[in-house]
C-alpha positions as CSV (number, residue, x, y, z in Angstrom):
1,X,62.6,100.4,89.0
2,X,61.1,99.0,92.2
3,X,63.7,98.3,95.1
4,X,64.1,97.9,98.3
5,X,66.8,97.8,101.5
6,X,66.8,94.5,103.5
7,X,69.5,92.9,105.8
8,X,72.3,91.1,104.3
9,X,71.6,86.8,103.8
10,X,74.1,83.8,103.1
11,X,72.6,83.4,99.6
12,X,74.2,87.1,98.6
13,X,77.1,86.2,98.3
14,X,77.7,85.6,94.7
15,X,75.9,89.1,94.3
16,X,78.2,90.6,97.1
17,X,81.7,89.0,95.6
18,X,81.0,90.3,92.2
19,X,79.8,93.9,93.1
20,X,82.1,94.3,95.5
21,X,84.7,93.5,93.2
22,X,84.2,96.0,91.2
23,X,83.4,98.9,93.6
24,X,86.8,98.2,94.7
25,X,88.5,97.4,91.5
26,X,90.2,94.1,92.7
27,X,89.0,90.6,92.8
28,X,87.2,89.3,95.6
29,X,86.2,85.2,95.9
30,X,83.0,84.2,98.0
31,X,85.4,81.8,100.2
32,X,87.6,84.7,100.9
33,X,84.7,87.0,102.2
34,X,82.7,84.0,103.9
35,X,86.3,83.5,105.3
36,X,86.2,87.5,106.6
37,X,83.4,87.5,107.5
38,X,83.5,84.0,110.0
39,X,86.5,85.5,111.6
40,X,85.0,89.3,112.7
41,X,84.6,89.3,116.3
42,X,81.2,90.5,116.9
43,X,81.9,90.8,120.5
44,X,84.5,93.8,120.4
45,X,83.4,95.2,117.0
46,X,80.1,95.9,115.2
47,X,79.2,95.1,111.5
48,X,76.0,96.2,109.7
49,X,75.5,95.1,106.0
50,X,72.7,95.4,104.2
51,X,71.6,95.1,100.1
52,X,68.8,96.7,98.0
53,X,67.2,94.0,96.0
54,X,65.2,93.8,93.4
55,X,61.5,92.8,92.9
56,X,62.8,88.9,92.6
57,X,65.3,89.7,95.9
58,X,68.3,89.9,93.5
59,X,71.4,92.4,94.8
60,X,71.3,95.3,93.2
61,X,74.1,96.7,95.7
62,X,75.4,96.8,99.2
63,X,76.1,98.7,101.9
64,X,78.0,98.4,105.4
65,X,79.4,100.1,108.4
66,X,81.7,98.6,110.6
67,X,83.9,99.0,113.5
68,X,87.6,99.3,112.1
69,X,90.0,97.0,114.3
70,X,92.7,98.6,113.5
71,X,91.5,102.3,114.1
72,X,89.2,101.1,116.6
73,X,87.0,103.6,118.6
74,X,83.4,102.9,119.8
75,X,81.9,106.3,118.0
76,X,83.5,105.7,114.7
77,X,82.6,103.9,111.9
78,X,83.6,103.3,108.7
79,X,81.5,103.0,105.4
80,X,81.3,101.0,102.1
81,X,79.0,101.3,99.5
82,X,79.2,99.5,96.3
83,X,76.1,99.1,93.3
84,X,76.1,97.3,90.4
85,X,77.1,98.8,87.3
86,X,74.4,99.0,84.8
87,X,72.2,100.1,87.9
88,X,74.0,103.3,89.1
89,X,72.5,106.5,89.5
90,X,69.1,105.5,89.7
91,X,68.7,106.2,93.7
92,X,70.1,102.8,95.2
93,X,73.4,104.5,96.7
94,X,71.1,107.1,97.8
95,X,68.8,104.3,99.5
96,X,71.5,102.4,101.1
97,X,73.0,105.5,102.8
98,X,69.8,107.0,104.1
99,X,69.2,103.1,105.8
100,X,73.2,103.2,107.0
101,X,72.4,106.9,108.4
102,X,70.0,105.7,110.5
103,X,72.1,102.5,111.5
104,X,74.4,105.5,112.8
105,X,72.3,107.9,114.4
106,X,70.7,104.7,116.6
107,X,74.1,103.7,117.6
108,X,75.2,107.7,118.3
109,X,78.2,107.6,116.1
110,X,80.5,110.5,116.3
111,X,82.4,109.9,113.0
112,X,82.0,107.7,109.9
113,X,85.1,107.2,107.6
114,X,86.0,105.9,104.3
115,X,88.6,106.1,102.2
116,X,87.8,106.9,98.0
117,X,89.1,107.6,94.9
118,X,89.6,111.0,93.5
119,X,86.9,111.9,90.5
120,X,84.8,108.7,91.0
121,X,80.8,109.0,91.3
122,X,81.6,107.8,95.3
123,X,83.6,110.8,96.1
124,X,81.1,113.3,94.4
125,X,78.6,111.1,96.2
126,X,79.9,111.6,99.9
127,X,80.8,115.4,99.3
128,X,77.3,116.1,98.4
129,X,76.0,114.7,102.1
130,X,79.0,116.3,103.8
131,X,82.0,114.0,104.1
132,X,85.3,116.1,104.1
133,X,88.4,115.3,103.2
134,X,91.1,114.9,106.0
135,X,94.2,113.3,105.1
136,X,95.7,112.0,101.9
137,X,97.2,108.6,100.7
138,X,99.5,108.2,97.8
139,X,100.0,104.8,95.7
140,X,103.5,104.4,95.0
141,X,105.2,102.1,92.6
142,X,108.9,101.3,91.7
143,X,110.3,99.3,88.6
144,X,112.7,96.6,90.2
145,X,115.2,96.7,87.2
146,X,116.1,100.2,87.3
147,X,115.8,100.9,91.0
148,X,119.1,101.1,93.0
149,X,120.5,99.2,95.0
150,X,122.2,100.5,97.8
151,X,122.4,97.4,100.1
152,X,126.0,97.1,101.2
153,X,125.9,101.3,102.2
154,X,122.7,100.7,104.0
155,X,123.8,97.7,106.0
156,X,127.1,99.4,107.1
157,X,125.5,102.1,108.4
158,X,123.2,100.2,110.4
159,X,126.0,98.3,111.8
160,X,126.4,94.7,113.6
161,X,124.2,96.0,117.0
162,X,120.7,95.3,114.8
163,X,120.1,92.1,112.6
164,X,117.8,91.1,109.8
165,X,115.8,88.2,109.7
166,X,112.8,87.0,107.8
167,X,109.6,86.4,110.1
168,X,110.1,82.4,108.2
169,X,113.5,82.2,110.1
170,X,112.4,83.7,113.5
171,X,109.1,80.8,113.5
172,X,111.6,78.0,113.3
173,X,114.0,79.3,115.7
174,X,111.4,80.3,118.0
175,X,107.9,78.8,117.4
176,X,105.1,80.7,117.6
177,X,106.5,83.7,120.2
178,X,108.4,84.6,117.3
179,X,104.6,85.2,115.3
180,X,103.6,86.9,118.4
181,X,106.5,89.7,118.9
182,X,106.0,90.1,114.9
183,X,102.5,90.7,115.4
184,X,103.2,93.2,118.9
185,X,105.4,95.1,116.8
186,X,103.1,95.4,113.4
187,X,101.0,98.3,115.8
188,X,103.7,99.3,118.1
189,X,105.2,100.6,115.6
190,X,102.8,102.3,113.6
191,X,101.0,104.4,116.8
192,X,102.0,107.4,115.7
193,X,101.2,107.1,111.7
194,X,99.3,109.6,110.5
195,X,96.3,107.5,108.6
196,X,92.3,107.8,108.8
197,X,91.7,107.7,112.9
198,X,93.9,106.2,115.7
199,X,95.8,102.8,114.9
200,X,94.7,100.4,117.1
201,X,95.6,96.4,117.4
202,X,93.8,94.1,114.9
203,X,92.7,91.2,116.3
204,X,95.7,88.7,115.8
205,X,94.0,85.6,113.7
206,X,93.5,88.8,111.4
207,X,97.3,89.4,111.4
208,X,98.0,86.3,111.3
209,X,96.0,85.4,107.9
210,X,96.6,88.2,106.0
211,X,100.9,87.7,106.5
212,X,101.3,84.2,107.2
213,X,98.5,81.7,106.3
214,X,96.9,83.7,102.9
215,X,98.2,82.3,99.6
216,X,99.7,85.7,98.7
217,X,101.4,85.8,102.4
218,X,105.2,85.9,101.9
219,X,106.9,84.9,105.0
220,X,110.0,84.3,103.4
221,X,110.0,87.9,102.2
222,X,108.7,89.7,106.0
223,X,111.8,91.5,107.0
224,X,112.6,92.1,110.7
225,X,115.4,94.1,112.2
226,X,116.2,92.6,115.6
227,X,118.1,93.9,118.2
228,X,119.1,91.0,120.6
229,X,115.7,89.3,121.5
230,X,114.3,92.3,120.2
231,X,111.9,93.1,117.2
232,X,112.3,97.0,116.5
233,X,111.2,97.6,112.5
234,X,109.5,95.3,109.5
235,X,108.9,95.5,106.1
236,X,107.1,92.8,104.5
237,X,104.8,92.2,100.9
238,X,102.3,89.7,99.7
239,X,101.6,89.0,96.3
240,X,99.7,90.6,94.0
241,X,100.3,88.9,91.0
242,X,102.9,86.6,89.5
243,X,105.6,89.5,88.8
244,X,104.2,92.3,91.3
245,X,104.4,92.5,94.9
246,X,102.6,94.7,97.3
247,X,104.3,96.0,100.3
248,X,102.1,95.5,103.8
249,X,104.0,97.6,106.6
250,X,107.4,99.4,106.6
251,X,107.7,100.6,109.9
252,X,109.9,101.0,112.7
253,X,109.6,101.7,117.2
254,X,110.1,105.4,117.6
255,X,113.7,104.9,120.0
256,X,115.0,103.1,116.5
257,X,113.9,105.6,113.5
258,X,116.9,107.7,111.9
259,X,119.5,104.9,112.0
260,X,118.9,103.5,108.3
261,X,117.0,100.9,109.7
262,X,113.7,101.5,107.5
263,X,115.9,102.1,104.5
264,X,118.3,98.7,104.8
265,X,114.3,96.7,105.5
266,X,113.1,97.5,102.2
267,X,116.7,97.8,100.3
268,X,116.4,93.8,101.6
269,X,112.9,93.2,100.3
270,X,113.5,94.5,97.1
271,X,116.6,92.0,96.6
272,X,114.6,89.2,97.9
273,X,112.0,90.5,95.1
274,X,114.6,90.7,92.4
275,X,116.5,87.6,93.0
276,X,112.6,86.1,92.9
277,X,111.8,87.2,89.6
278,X,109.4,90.4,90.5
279,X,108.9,93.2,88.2
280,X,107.5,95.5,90.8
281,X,106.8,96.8,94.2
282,X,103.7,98.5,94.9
283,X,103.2,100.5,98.0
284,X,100.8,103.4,99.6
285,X,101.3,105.9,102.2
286,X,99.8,109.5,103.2
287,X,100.7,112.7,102.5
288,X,102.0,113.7,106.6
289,X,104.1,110.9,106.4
290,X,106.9,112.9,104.8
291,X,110.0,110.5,106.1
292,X,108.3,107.1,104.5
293,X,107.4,109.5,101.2
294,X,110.6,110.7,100.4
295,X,112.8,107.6,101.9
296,X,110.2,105.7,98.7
297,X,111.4,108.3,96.4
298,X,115.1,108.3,97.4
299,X,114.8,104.0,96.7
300,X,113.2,104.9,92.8
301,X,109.5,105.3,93.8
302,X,107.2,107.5,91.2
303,X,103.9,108.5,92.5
304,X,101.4,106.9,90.3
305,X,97.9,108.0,92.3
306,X,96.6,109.4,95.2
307,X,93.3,109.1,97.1
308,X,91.5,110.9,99.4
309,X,90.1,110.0,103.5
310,X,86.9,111.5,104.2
311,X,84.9,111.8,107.9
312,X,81.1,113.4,107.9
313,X,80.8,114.2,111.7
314,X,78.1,114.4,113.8
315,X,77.2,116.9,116.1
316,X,75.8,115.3,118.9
């Protein structure tokens, strides 16, 4: 089979959506990548996609490296690579990388990143040209019909001196400042996670998309623990489908931790999801964050799968 690697064009779309889609075994709409991809500021952070085509310029797959906002440093990029079902392991993986390699050397990357699944042909694809594993996520999910319910404990210990609101109630109180300290806090918070490279600020339209304006956004269901005029911890889900939630952040500012604050947060997310009709809460977090693991475990959460984050480093 004759192919060959060209820059990325509008009309690859369809190809894009639907091999994308299944590289990353969830379901992704043209309109919501022509969406992404309108939004990316190319001015702070750098994008390279490319395809390998066939001899009628048809996608046979796809490749990209990009600057990640939120772990966002100038030498490290991240990697996706995705090809087409019937057409894998005939060299086009091989092809995309060695044209993304180059991509990398000419921009003097110092690390490239991505995060894959354990026993897939990607992760003894990157092994073989020297990514290493460095840290460790676990998918975690809990059944919201036999999971306790500890809510009236949890809110006593906490106490009167920190409220809960919803980011929906905060908006109409206070307007748009209300999305802005909701959006401050969302990496505030989260500095010192332990995930794949440094968390750095997303841009905010991105924030703002993904947990306010996205059809699976749940405002309603964004928990934030305020103290005074002050927003110290969230925990908020979107929808994944009709009876199945996904959880987006659970974190809390480091002065605030060990007060029951993260525990009462998602104890109030999964009544909102019960009272709602949801059959479960899915939600993901790596293996250093011990507290987060076992405060999951302690609320009903069974491990159901883990993945792996891998780095190839350059020596330069």
């Amino acid at each position: 089979m004759t192919f060959r690697v060209r820059p990325f064009g509008e009309s690859d779309y369809a190809a894009f959506a639907r091999i994308k889609s299944l590289a990353e075994g969830r379901r992704l709409s043209v309109d919501d990548l022509q969406a992404e991809d309108r939004r990316w500021d190319h001015a702070h952070y750098e994008k390279v996609r490319v395809v390998a085509a066939d001899e009628e310029n048809a996608p046979l797959g796809y490749g990209e490296i990009y600057h990640e906002p939120t772990r966002f440093e100038p030498r490290r990029y991240f990697l996706r690579l995705g090809v087409d079902g019937p057409r894998r392991r005939q060299g086009i993986g091989a092809a995309l990388w060695e044209h993304l390699a180059a991509e990398l050397d000419e921009r003097d990357a110092r690390v490239c990143a991505l995060w894959t699944g354990d026993r897939t042909a990607c992760q003894a694809f990157i092994e073989k040209r020297g990514f290493a594993e460095v840290i460790r996520a676990y998918q975690q999910v809990v059944a919201l019909a036999t999971a306790p319910m500890p809510l009236g404990a949890a809110e006593a210990r906490v106490g009167d001196a920190v409220a809960v609101r919803t980011l929906a109630e905060l908006r109409e109180r206070d307007g748009d400042p209300a999305l802005v300290a909701a959006y401050q806090l969302h990496t505030v918070a989260r500095l010192d996670q332990p995930t794949l490279g440094p968390v750095t600020a997303p841009p905010f339209v991105d924030w703002l998309v993904y947990n306010v304006e996205a059809a699976a956004a749940l405002p309603d269901a964004y928990f934030i623990a305020v103290d005074g005029d002050r927003f110290v911890g969230c925990s908020s889900v979107r929808r994944s489908s009709e009876d199945q939630l996904e959880i987006g952040i659970t974190a809390v500012l480091p002065a605030y931790r060990r007060r029951g604050i993260a525990r009462l947060l998602k104890l109030r997310v999964h009544d909102w999801a019960r009272r709602n009709g949801y059959r479960e809460i899915h939600t993901s977090t790596t293996g250093p964050n011990v507290g987060i693991l076992r405060l999951n475990e302690s609320l009903g959460y069974v491990v159901v799968g883990s993945w792996g984050g891998y780095e190839l480093r350059f020596s330069r």
